[in-house]
Steps between C-alpha positions, in 0.01 A plus 500: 500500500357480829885331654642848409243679785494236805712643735242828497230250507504397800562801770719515766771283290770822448489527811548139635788471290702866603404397911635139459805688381506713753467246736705271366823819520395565846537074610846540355641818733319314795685233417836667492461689753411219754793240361740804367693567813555115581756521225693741780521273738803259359656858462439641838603154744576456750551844627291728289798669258647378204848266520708784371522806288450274164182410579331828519437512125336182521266635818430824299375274207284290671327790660455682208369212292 
């Protein structure tokens, strides 16, 4: 019976397990955040707008994904 009570047995192992989580959440925004607006660019060149009216939906989904 002593497989039912190991995670308790040794301490600190909750823990680990929530922080890696954390942690894990947290390297995904970074992530995101750093490569997210690079999917802008094709958008947005060579002059910084969109190529017409149409594409606007198409900028406002990419910066709300």
């Amino acid at each position: 019976m002593t497989h039912q009570r190991w995670p308790w047995a040794i301490p600190g192992l909750c823990c680990a397990a929530v922080a890696a989580g954390v942690a894990a959440w947290v390297a995904n925004w970074v992530f995101f955040l750093g490569f997210g607006p690079l999917f802008l660019v094709p958008v947005l060149l060579p002059d910084g707008r969109p190529p017409s009216r149409r594409w606007r939906p198409v900028l406002a989904a990419l910066v709300v994904w």
